[in-house]
C-alpha positions as a printed NumPy array, in Angstrom:
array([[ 48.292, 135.803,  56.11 ],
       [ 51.555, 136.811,  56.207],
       [ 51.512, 139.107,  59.593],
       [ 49.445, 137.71 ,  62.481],
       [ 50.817, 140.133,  65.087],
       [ 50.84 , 143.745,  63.492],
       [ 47.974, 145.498,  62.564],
       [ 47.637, 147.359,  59.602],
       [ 47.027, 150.636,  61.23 ],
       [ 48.01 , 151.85 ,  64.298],
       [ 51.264, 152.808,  66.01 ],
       [ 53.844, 151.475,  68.769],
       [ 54.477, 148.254,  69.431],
       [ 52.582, 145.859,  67.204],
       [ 51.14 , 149.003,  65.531],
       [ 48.832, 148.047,  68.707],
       [ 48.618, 151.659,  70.132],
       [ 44.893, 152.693,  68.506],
       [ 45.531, 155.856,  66.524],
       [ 44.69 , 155.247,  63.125],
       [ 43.423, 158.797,  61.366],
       [ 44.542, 160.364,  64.615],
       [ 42.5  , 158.967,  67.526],
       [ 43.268, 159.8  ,  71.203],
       [ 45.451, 162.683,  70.269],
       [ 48.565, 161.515,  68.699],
       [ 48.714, 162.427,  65.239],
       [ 51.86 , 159.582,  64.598],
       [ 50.212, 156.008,  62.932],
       [ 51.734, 153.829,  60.455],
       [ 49.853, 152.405,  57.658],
       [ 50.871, 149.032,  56.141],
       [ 51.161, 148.618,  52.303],
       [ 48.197, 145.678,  51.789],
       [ 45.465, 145.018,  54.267],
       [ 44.884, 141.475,  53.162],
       [ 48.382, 140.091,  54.147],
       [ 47.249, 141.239,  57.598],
       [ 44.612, 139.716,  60.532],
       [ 44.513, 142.654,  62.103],
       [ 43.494, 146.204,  60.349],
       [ 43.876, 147.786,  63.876],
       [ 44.322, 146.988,  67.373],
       [ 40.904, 146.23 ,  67.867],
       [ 39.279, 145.095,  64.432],
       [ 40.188, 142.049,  62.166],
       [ 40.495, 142.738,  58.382],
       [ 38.033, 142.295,  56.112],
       [ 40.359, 139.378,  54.859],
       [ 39.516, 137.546,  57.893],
       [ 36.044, 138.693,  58.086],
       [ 35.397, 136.653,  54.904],
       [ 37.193, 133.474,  56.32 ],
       [ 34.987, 133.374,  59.415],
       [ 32.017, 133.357,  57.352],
       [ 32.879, 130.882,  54.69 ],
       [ 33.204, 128.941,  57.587],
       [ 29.957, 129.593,  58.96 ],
       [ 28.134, 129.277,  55.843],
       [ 29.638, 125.938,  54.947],
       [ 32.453, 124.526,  57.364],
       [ 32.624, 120.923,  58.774],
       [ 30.298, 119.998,  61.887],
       [ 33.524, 119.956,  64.05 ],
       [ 34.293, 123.604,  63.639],
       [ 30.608, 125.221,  63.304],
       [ 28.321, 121.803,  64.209],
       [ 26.26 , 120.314,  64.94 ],
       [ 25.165, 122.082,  61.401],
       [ 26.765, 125.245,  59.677],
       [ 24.436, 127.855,  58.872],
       [ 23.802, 126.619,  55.069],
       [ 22.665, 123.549,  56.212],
       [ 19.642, 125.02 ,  58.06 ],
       [ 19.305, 127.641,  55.228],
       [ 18.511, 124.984,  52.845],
       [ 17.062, 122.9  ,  55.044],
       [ 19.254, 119.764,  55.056],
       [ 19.051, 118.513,  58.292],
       [ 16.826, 116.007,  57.115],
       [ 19.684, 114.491,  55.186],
       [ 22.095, 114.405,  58.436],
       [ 21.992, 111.575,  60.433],
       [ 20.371, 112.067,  63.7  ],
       [ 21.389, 109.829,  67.203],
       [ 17.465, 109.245,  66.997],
       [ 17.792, 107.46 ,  63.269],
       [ 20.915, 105.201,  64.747],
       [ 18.998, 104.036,  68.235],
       [ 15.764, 103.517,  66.357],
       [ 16.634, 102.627,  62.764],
       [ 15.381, 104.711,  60.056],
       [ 11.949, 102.919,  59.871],
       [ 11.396, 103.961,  63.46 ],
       [ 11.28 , 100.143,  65.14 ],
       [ 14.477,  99.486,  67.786],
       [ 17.457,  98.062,  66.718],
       [ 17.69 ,  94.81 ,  68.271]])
């Protein structure tokens, strides 16, 4: 992203005054030239850009940012490939480690 702070639409400060397409009665908003360079589309919403990001990770980020599993992991069920603390204390033929 190239602008973190701005929004896309809006007006003021930060384009951070909500009046894109004329909200709240002020006609005034400034429109930025590509959406996807932003985070924010206006002072409230993130762009679709960032939209996608936050579900990629979902769908298939590491267990320390979406864990203990991300949501493809229990789609396809692959838990039963994950190690569990259960598999460690008893060992994976189910007799205590010693």
């Amino acid at each position: 992203f190239k602008d973190g702070a701005n929004a896309c639409c809006g007006y003021g400060p930060y384009r951070g005054i909500f009046t894109c397409g004329g909200t709240k009665n002020i006609t005034e908003y400034e429109l930025c030239e590509k959406a996807d360079d932003h985070v924010w589309w206006d002072a409230f919403h993130p762009t679709e850009r960032i939209h996608e990001q936050f579900a990629k990770a979902l769908w298939n980020g590491p267990p320390s940012s979406v864990g203990p599993y991300n949501v493809e992991d229990l789609f396809l069920n692959r838990e039963s490939r994950l190690t569990k603390i259960a598999d460690i204390v008893d060992g994976p033929d189910g007799n205590h480690f010693q």
